[in-house]
C-alpha positions in Angstrom: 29.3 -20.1 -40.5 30.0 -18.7 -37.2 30.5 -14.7 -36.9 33.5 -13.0 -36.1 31.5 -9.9 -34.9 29.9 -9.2 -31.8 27.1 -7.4 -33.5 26.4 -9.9 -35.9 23.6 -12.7 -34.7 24.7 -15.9 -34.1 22.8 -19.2 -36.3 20.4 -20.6 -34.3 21.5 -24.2 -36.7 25.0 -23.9 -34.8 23.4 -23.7 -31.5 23.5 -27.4 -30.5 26.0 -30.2 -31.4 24.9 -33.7 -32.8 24.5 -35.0 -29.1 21.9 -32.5 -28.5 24.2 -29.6 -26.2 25.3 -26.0 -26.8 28.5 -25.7 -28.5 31.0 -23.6 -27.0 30.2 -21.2 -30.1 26.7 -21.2 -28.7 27.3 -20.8 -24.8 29.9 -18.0 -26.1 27.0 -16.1 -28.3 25.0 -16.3 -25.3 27.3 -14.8 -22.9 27.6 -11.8 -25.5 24.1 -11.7 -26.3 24.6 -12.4 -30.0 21.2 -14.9 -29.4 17.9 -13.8 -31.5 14.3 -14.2 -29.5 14.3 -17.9 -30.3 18.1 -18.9 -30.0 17.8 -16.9 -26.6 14.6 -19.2 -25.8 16.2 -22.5 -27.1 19.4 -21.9 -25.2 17.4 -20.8 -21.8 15.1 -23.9 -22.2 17.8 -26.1 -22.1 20.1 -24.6 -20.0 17.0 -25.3 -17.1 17.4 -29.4 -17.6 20.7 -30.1 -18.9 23.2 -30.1 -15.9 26.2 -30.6 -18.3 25.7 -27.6 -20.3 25.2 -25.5 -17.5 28.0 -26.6 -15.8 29.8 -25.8 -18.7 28.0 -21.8 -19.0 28.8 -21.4 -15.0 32.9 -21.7 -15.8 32.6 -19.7 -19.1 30.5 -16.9 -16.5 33.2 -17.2 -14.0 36.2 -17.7 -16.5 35.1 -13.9 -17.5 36.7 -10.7 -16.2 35.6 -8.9 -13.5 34.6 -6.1 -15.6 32.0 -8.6 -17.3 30.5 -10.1 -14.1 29.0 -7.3 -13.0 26.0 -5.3 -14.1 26.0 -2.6 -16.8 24.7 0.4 -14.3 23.4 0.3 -11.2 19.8 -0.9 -10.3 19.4 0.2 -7.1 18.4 3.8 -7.3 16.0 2.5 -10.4 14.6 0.2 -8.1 14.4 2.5 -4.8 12.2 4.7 -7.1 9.8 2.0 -8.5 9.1 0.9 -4.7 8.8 4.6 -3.7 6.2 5.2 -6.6 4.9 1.7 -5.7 4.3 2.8 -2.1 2.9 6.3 -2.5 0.5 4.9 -4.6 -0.9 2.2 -2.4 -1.0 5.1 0.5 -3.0 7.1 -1.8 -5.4 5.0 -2.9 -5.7 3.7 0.7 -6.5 7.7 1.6 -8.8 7.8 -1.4 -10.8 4.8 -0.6 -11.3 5.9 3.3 -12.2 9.7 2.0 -15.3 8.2 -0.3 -16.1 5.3 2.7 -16.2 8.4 4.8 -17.9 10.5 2.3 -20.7 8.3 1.6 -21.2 7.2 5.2 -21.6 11.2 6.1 -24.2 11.5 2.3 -26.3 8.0 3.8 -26.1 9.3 7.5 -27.1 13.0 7.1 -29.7 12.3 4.0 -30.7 8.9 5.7 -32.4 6.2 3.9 -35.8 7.6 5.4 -35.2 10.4 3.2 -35.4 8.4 0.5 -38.5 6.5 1.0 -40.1 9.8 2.3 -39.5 11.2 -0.6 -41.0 8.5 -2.9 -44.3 9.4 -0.9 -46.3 11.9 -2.7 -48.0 14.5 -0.6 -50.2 16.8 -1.1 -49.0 19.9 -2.9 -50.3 22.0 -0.1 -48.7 19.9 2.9 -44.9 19.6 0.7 -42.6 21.3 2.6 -40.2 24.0 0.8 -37.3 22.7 -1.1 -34.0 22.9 0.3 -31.1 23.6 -1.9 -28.0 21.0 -1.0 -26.2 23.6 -0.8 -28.0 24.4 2.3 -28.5 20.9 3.3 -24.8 20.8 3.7 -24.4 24.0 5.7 -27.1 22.9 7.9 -25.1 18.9 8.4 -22.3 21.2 8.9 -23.4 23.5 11.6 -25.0 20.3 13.4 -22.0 18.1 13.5 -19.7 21.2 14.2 -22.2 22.0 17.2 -22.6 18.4 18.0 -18.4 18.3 18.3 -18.4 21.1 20.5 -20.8 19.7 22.7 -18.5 16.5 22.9 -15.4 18.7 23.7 -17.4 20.1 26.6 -18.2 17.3 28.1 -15.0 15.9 27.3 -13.1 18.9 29.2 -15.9 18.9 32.4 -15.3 14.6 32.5 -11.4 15.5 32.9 -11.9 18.3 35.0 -13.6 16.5 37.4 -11.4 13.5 37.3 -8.5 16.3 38.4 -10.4 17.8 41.1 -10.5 13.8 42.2 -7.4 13.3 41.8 -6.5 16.5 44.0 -8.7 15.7 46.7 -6.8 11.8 47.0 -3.7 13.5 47.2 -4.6 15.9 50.0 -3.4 14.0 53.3 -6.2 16.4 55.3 -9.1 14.0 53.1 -7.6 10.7 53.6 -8.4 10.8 57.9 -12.0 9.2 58.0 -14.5 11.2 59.7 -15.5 8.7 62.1 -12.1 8.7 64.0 -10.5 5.3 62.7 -7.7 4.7 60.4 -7.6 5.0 56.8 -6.9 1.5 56.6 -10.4 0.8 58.2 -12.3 2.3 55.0 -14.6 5.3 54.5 
């Protein structure tokens, strides 16, 4: 009992002939998809080992119109998306993961792991120092790194400064005569 409509399923016990390949019924229902889950399955699985039968699918595919060769819509904008989504994610969670690496490494560096064993010691009430809130504990980190970044700058902007003064000094002909008299090419 083989259908005579497309939307009907094909019977998976028409799906292979005595000598054990598709029937042309059965390559044809797989062309249209007319397959269930398990004829799709059966028909796949052999298709993989049995030269004959795919031989006789590739003509069928290429006996088609053109129309039927090619793809129902478009992929490519579908799959542009995917690998932009795809990407931005990896960027972000790349960003993510450095912002809590830098994060912690700021937490470990400005509380220090002294901290912490200092502050398992138990003092004295009298000799504890005030508390301080973390609130100011991060104000004060602030202030110290933006003062210790300043400090870099400065020396930063006197290095380069004195680098040009060099630098203008080597190109003023009047400072390359030595002052003993000889040649430049003697040395200094």
């Amino acid at each position: 009992m083989e259908p005579n409509d497309l939307n009907d399923l094909f019977d998976n016990e028409l799906l292979f002939d005595a000598e054990g390949h598709l029937t042309d019924g059965g390559l044809r229902a797989l062309q249209d998809d007319r397959l269930d889950d398990l004829g799709r399955l059966e028909a796949a699985e052999h298709l993989t080992f049995c030269d004959y039968c795919l031989a006789r699918y590739t003509a069928l595919i290429e006996a088609a119109p053109q129309a039927l060769r090619q793809p129902m819509r478009d992929l490519i904008p579908q799959v542009q998306n995917l690998m932009r989504l795809r990407s931005f994610r990896i960027m972000t969670n790349r960003y993510v993961s450095t912002a809590a690496a830098v994060l912690i490494a700021f937490a470990v560096w400005q509380f220090g792991l002294s901290g912490i064993s200092s502050a398992t010691k138990r003092q004295p009430a009298a000799l504890q120092e005030p508390r301080v809130t973390v609130s100011q504990s991060i104000s004060g980190a602030l202030d110290r790194f933006s003062s210790n970044l300043n400090q870099f700058f400065d020396g930063f902007q006197s290095t380069v400064t004195s680098g040009l003064s060099q630098l203008a000094d080597h190109s003023n002909p009047s400072n390359l005569t030595p002052k003993n008299g000889g040649s430049p090419a003697d040395g200094e």
